[in-house]
C-alpha positions as CSV (number, residue, x, y, z in Angstrom):
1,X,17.8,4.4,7.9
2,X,15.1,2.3,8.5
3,X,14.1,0.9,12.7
4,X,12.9,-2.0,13.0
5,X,11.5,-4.5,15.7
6,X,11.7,-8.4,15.4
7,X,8.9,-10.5,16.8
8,X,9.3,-14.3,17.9
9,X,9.0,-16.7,20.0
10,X,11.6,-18.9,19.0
11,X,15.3,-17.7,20.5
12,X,17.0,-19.5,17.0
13,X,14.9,-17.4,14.6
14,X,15.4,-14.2,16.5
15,X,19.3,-15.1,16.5
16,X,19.0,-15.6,12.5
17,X,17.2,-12.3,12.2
18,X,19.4,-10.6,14.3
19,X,22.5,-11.8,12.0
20,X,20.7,-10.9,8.6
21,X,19.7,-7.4,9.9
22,X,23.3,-6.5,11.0
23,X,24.6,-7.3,7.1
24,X,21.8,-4.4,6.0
25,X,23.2,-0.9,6.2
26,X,20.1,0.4,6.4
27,X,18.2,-1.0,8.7
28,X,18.5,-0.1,12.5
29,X,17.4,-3.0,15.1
30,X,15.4,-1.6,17.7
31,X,14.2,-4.3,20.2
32,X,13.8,-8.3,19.6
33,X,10.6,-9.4,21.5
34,X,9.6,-12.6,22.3
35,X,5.5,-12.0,21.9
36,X,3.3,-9.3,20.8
37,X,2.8,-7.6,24.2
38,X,6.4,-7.0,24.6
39,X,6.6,-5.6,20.9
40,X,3.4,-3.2,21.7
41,X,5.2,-1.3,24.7
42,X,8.0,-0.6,22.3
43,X,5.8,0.5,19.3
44,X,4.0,3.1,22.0
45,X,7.4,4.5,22.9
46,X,9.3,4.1,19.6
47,X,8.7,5.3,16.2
48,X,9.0,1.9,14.3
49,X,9.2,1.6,10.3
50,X,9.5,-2.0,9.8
51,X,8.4,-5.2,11.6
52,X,9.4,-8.9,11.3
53,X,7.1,-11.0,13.2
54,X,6.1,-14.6,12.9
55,X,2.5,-15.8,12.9
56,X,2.5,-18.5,15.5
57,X,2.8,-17.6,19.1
58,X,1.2,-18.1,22.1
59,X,-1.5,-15.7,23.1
60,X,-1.4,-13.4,20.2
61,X,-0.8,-14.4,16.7
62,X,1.8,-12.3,14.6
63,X,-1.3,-11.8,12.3
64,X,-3.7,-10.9,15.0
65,X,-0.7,-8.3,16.7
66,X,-0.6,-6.6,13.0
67,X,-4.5,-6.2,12.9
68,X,-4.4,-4.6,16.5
69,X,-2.4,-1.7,15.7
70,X,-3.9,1.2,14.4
71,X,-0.9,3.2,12.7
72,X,1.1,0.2,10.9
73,X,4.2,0.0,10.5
74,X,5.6,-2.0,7.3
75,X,5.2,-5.9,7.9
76,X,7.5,-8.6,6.8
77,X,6.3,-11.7,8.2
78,X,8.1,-14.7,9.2
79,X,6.4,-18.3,9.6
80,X,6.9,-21.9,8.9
81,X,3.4,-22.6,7.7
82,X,3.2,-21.2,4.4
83,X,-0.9,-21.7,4.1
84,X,-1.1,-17.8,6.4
85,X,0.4,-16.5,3.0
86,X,-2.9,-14.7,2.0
87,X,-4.5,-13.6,4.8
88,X,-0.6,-11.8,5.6
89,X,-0.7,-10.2,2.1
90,X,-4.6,-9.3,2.7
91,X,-3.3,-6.9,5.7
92,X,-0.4,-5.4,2.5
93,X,2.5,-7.3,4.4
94,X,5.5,-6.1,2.2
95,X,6.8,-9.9,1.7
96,X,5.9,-13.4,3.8
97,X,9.3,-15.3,4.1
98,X,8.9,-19.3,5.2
99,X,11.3,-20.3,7.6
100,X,14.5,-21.5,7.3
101,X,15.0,-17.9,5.4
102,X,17.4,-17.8,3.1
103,X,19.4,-14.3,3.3
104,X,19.0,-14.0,-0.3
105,X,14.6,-13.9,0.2
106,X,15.7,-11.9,3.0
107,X,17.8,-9.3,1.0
108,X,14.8,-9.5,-1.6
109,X,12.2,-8.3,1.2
110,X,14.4,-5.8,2.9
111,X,14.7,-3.8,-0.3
112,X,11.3,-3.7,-1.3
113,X,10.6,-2.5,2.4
114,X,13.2,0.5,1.5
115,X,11.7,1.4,-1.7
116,X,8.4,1.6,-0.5
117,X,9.7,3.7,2.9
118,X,11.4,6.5,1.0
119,X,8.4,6.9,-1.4
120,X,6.5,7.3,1.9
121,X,8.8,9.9,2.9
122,X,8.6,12.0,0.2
123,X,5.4,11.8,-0.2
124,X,4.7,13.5,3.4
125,X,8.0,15.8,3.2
126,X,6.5,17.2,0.3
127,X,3.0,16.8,0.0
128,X,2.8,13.6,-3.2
129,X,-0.7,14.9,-4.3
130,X,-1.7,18.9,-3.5
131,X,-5.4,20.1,-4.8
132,X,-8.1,22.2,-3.3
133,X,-11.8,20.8,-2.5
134,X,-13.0,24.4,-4.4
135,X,-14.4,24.2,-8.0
136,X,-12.0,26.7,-9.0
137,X,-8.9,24.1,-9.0
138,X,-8.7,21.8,-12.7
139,X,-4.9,20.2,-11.9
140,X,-3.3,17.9,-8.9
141,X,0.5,18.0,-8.8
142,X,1.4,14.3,-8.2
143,X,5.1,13.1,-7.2
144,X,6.7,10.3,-9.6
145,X,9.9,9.2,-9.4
146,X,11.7,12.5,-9.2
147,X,9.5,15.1,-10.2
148,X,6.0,17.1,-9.0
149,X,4.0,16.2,-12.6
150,X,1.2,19.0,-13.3
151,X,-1.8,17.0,-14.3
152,X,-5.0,18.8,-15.5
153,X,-8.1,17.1,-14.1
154,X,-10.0,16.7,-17.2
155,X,-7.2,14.5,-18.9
156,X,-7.3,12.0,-16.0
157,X,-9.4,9.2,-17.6
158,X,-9.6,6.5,-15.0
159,X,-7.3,5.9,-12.2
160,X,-6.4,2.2,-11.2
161,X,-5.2,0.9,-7.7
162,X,-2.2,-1.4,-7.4
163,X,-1.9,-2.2,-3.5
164,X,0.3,0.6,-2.9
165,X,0.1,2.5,-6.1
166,X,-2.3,3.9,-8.1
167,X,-2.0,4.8,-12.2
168,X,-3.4,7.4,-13.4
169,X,-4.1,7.1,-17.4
170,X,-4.8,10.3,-19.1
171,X,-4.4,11.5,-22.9
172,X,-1.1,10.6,-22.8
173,X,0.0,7.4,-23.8
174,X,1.9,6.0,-21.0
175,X,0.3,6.1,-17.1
176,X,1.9,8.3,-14.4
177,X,2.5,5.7,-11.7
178,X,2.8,7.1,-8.1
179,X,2.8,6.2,-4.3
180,X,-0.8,6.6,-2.8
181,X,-4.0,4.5,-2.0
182,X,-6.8,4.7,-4.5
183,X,-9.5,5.4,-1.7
184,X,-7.0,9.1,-0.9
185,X,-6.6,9.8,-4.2
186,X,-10.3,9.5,-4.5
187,X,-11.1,12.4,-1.9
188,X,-9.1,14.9,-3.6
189,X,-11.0,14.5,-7.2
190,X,-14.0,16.5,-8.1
191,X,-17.7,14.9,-8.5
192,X,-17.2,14.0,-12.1
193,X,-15.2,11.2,-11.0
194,X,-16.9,7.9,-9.5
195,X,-15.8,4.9,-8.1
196,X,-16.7,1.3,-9.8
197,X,-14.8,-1.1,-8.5
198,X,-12.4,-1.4,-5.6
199,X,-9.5,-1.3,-7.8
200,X,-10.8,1.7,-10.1
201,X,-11.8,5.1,-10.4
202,X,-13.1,6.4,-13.7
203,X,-14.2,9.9,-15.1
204,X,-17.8,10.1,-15.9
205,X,-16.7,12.8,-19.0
206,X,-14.7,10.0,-20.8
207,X,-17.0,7.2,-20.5
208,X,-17.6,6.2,-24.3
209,X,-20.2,3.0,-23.2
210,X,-21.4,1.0,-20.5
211,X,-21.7,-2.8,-21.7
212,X,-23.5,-4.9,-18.9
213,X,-20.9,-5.0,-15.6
214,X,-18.1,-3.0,-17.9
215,X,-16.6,0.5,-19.1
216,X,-15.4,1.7,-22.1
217,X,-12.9,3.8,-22.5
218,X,-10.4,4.2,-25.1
219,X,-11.3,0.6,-25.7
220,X,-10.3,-0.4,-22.6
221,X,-13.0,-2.9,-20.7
222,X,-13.0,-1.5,-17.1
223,X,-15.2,-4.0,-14.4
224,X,-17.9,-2.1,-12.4
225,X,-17.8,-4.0,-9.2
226,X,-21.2,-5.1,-7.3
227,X,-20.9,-3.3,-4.5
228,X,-20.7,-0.1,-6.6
229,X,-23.1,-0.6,-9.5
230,X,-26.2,0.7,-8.2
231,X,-24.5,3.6,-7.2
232,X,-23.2,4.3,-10.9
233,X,-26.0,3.2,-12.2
234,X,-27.8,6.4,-10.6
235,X,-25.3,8.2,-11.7
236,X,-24.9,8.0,-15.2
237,X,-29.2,7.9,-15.6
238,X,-29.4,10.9,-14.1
């Protein structure tokens, strides 16, 4: 069971929300607020897994609300101006439906919201990634699907970051895909492992060449990003 908390300023939209939330069995309606102010008291007292808000209100944006809080919740937002699209999916807003919603966009966004909540809560009921900061550990146990996978550290290649995700390519031939950011994934690897780019971590003991602003590996071209190349630059000239 999911909570959840609608935000609006706009009695019709909140009534359409309301209706589409009581056809999902999963979710659990909270509170419908007519601005952000009234939707922070309830955050402070409430655990809250899922907000709809729209972007437009008086006072306080939907967008400006989101960027307030400092533990978010998952985001759906609601608006009829679709040009706020990227700067909601720029705060990892789980969907952005225009207005009139249909319930089939609605169904769409709800379930992605589920799917990205229970890997959340397995991944703090049982710990997704586990390794020690000592030199003595070589292996992470990281959660996929349904199973703690044993991966020695000096088969991780490079590790890429997908919003929510991150793969992690080793010797094997298909990447383990799992529920974490890159930038915590990064403080549990040893120093042999560098960041180049915002969306990539790679292991300096695979590196087969550096070509200008990319990375070799297993013939794969991965981009060193600007604001990291002097940094592995340093690195790999000793």
């Amino acid at each position: 069971m999911m909570t959840c908390l609608i935000i609006d300023d706009e009695p019709l939209a909140i009534e359409l929300l309301e209706d589409f939330v009581s056809k999902i069995p999963f979710l659990k309606l909270e509170k419908s607020c007519s601005n952000a102010f009234e939707a922070m008291e309830k955050i402070q007292s409430k655990k809250i897994d899922l907000i709809f808000t729209d972007i437009e209100m008086p006072d306080f944006t939907g967008i400006e609300f989101i960027k307030s809080l400092e533990h978010k919740p998952l985001v759906i937002f609601t608006t009829a101006y679709s040009h706020y699209a990227v700067e909601g999916f720029n705060l990892n807003a789980i969907d952005y439906l225009v207005k009139p919603i249909p319930f089939h966009r609605f169904i769409k966004a709800v379930n992605r919201a589920q799917e990205i909540h229970s890997l959340k809560t397995e991944q703090e009921s049982t710990n997704l990634v586990e390794t020690s900061t000592t030199s003595k550990t070589d292996f992470i146990f990281v959660k996929s699907e349904y199973e703690n996978l044993k991966i020695n550290l000096d088969s991780i290649k490079y590790i890429e970051g997908l919003k929510d995700y991150i793969k992690i390519y080793t010797n094997k031939p298909k990447p383990i895909l799992t529920l974490s950011s890159l930038k915590a994934f990064e403080d549990k690897l040893p120093s042999n492992f560098i960041r180049v780019h915002r969306s990539f971590i790679v292991s300096l003991n695979h590196i087969e060449s550096v070509q200008r602003n990319r990375i070799v590996i297993d013939k794969n071209r991965i981009p060193i990003g600007q604001n990291y190349k002097d940094v592995f630059i340093k690195r790999i000239e000793g």
